[in-house]
PDB file with SEQRES, HELIX, SHEET and CRYST1 records, atoms N, CA, C and O in Angstrom:
SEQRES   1 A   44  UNK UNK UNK UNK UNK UNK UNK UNK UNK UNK UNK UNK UNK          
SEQRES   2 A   44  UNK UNK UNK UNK UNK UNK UNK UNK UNK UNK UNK UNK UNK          
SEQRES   3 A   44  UNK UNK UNK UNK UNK UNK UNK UNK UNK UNK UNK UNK UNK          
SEQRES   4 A   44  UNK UNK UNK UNK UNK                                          
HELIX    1 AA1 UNK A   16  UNK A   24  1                                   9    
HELIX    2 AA2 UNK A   28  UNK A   30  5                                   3    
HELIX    3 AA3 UNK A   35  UNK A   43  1                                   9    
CRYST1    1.000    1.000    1.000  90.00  90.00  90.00 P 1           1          
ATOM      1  N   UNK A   1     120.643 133.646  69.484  1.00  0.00           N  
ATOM      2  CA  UNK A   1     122.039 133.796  69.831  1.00  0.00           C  
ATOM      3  C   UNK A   1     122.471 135.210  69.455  1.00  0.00           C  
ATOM      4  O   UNK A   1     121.909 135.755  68.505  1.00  0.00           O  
ATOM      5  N   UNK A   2     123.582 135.945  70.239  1.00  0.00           N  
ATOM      6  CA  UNK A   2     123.563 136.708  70.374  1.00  0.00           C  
ATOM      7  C   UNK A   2     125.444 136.972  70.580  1.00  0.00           C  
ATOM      8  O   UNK A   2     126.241 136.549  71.417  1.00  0.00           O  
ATOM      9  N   UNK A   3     125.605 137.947  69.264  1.00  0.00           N  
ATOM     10  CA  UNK A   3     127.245 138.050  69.645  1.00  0.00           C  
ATOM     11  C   UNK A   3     127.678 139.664  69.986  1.00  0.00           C  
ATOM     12  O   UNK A   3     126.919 140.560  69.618  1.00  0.00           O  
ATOM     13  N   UNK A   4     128.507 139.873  70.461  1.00  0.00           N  
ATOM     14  CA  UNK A   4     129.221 141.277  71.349  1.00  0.00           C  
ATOM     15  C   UNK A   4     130.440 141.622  70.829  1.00  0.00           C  
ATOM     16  O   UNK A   4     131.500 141.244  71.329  1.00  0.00           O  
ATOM     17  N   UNK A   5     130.354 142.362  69.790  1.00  0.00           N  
ATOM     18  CA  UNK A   5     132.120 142.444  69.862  1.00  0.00           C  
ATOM     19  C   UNK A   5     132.599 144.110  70.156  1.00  0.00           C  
ATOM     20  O   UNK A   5     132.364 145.090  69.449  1.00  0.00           O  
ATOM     21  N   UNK A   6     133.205 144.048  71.206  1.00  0.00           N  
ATOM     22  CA  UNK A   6     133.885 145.202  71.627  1.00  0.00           C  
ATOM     23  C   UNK A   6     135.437 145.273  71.277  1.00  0.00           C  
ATOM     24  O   UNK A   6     136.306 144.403  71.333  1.00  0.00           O  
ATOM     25  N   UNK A   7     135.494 146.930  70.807  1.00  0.00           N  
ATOM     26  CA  UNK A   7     136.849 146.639  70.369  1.00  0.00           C  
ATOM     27  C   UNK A   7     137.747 146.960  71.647  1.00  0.00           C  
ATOM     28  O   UNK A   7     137.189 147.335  72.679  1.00  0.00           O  
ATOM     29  N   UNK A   8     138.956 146.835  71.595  1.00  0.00           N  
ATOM     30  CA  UNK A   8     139.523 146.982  72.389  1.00  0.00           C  
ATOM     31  C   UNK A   8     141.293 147.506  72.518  1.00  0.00           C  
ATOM     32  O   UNK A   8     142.022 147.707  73.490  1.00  0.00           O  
ATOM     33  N   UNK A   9     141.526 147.601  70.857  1.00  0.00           N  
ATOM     34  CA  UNK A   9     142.888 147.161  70.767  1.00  0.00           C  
ATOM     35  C   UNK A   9     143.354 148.956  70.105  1.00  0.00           C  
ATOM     36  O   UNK A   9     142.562 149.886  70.261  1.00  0.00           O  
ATOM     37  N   UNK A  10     144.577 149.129  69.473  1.00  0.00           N  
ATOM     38  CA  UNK A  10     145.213 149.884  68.865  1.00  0.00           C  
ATOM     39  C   UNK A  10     144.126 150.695  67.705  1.00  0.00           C  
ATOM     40  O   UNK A  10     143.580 150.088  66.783  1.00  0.00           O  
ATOM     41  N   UNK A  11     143.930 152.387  68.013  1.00  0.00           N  
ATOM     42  CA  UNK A  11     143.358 152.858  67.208  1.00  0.00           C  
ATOM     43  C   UNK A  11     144.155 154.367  67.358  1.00  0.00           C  
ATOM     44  O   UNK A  11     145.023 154.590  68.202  1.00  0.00           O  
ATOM     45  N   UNK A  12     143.699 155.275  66.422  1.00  0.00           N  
ATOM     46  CA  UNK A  12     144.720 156.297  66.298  1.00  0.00           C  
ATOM     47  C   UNK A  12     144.291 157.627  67.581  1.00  0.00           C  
ATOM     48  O   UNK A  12     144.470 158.792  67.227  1.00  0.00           O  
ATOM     49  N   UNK A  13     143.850 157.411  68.729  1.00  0.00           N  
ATOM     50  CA  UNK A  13     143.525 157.855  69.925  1.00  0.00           C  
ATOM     51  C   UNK A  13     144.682 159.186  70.034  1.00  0.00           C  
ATOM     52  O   UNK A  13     144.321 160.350  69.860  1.00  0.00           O  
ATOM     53  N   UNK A  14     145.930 158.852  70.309  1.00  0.00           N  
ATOM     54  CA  UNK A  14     147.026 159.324  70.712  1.00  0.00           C  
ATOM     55  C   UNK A  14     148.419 159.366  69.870  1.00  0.00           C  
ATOM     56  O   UNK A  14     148.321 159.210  68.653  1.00  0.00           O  
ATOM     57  N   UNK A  15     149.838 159.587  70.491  1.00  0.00           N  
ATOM     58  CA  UNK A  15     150.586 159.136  69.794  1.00  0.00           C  
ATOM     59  C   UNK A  15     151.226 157.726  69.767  1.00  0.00           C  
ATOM     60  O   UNK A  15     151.660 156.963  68.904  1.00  0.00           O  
ATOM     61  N   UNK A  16     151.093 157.733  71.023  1.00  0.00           N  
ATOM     62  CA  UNK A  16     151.654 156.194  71.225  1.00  0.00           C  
ATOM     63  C   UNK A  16     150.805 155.048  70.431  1.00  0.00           C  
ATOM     64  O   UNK A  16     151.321 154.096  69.846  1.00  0.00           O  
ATOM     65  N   UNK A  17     149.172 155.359  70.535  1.00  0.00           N  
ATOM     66  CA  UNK A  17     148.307 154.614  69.916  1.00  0.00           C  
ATOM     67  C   UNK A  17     148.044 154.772  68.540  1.00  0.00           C  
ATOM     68  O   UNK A  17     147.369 154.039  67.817  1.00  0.00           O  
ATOM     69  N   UNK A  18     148.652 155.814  68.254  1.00  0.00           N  
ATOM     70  CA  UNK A  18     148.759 155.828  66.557  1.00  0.00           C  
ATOM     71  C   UNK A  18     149.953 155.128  65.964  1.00  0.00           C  
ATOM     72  O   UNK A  18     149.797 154.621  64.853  1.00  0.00           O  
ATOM     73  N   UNK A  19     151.274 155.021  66.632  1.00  0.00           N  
ATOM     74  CA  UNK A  19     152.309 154.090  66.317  1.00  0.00           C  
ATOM     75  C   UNK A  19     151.847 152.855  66.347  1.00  0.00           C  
ATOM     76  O   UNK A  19     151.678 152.355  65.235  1.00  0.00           O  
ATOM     77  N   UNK A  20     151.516 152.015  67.523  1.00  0.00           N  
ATOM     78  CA  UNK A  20     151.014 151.084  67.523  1.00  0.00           C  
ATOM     79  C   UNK A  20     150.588 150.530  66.053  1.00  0.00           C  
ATOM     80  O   UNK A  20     151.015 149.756  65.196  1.00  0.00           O  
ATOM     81  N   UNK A  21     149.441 151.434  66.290  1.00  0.00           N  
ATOM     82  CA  UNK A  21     148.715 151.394  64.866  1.00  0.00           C  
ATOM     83  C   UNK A  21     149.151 151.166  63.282  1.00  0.00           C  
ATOM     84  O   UNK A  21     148.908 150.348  62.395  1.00  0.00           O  
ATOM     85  N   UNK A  22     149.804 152.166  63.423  1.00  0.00           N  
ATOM     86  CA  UNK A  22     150.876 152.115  62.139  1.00  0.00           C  
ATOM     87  C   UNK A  22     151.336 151.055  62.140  1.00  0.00           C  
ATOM     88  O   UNK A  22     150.840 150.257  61.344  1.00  0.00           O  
ATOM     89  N   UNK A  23     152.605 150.531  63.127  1.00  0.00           N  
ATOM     90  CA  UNK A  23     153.560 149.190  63.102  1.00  0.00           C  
ATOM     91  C   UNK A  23     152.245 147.774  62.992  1.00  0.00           C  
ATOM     92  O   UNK A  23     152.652 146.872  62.259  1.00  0.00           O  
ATOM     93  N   UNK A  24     151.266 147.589  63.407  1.00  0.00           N  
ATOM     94  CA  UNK A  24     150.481 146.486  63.502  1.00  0.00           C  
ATOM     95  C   UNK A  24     149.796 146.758  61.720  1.00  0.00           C  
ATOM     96  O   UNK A  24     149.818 145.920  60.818  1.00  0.00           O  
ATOM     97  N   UNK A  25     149.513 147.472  61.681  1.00  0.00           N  
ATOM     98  CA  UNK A  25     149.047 148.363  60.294  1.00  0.00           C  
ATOM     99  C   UNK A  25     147.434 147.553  59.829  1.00  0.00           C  
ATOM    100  O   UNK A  25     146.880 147.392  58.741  1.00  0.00           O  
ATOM    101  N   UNK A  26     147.116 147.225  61.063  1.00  0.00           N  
ATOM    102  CA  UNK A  26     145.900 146.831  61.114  1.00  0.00           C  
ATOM    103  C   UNK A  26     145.806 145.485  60.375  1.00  0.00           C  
ATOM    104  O   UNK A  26     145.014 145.159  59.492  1.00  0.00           O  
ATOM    105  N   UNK A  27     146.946 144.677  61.027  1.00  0.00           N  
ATOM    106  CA  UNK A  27     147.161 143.446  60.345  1.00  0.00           C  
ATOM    107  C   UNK A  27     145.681 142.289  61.176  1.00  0.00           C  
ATOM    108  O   UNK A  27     145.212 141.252  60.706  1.00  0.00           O  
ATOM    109  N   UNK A  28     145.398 142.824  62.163  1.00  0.00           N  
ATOM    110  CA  UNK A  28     144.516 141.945  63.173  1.00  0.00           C  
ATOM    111  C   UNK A  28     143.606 141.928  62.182  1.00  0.00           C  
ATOM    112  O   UNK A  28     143.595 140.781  61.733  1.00  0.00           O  
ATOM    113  N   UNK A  29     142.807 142.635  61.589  1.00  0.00           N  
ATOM    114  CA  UNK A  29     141.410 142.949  60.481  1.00  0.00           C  
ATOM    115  C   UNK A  29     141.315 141.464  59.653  1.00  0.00           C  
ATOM    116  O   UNK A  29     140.315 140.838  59.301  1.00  0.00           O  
ATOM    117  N   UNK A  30     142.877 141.131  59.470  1.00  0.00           N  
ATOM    118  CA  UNK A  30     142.515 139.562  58.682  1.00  0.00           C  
ATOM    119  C   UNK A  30     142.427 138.914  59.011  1.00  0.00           C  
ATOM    120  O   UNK A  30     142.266 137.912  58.314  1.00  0.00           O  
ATOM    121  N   UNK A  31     142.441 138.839  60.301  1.00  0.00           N  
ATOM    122  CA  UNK A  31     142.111 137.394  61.411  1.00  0.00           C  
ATOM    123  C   UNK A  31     141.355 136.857  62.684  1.00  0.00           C  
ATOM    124  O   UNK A  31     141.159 135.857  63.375  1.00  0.00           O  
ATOM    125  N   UNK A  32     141.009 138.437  62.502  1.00  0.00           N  
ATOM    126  CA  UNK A  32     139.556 138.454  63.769  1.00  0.00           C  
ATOM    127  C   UNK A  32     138.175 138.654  62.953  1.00  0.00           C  
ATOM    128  O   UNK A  32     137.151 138.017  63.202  1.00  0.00           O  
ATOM    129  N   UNK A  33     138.300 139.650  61.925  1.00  0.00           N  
ATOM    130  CA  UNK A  33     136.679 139.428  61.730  1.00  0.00           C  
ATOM    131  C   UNK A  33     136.376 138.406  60.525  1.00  0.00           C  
ATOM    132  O   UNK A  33     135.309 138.562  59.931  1.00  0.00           O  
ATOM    133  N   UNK A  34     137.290 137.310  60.096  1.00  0.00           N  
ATOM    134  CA  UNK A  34     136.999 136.175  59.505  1.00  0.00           C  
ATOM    135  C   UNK A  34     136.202 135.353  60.798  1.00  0.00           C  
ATOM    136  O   UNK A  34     134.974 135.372  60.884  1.00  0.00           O  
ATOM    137  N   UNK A  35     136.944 134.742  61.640  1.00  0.00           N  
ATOM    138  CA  UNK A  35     136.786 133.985  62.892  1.00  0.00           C  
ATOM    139  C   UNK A  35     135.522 133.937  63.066  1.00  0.00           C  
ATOM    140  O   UNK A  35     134.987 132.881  62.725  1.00  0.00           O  
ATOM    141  N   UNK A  36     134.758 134.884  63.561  1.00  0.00           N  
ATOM    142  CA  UNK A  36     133.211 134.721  63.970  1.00  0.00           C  
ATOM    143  C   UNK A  36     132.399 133.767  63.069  1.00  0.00           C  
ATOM    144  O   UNK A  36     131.557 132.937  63.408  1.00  0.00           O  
ATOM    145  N   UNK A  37     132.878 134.102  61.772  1.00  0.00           N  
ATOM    146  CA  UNK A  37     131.721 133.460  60.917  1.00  0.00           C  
ATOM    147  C   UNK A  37     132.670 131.966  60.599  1.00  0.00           C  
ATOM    148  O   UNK A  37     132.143 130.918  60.225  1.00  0.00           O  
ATOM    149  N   UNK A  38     133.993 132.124  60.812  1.00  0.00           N  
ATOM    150  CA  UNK A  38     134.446 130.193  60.643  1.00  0.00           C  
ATOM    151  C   UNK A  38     134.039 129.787  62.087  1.00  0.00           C  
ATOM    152  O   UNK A  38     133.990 128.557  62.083  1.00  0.00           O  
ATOM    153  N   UNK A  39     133.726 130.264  63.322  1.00  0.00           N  
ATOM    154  CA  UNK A  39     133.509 129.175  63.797  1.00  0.00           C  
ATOM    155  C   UNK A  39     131.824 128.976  64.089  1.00  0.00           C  
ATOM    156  O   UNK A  39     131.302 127.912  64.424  1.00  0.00           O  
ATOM    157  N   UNK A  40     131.419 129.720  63.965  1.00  0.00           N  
ATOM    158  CA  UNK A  40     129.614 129.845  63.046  1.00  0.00           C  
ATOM    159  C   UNK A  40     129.224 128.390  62.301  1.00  0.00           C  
ATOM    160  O   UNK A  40     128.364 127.576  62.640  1.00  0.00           O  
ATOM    161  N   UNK A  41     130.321 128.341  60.966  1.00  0.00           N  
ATOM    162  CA  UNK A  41     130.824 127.282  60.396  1.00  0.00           C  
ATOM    163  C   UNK A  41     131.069 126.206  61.013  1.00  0.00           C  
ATOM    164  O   UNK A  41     130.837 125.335  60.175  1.00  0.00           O  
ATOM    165  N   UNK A  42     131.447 125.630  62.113  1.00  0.00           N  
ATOM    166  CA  UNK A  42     131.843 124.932  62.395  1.00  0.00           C  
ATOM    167  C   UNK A  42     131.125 124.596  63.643  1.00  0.00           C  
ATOM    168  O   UNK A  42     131.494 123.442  63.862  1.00  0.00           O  
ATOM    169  N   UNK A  43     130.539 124.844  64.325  1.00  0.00           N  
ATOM    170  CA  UNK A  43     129.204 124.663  64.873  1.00  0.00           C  
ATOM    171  C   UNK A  43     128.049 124.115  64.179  1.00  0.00           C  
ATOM    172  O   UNK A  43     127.290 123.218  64.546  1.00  0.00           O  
ATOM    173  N   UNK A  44     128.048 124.920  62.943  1.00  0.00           N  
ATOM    174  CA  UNK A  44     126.744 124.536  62.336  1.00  0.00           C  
ATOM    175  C   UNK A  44     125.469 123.511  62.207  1.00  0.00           C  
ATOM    176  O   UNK A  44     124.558 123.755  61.416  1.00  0.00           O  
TER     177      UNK A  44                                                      
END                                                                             
């Protein structure tokens, strides 16, 4: 098995994409790269 993760979202590229950034403040980090391995878990 075999997993892909491409990012895709808010990084400090630009200005608009550095606001982004800032206001989200990289809140996604606590809830996407847990996920892979709970549902890993839950397959098991």
């Amino acid at each position: 098995m075999r997993l892909f993760l491409v990012h895709e979202g808010f990084g400090p590229g630009g200005p608009a994409r550095a606001t982004a950034h800032m206001i989200t403040g990289g809140a996604a980090r606590g809830h996407v790269l847990p996920a892979p391995g709970q549902a890993l878990e839950q397959l098991g």
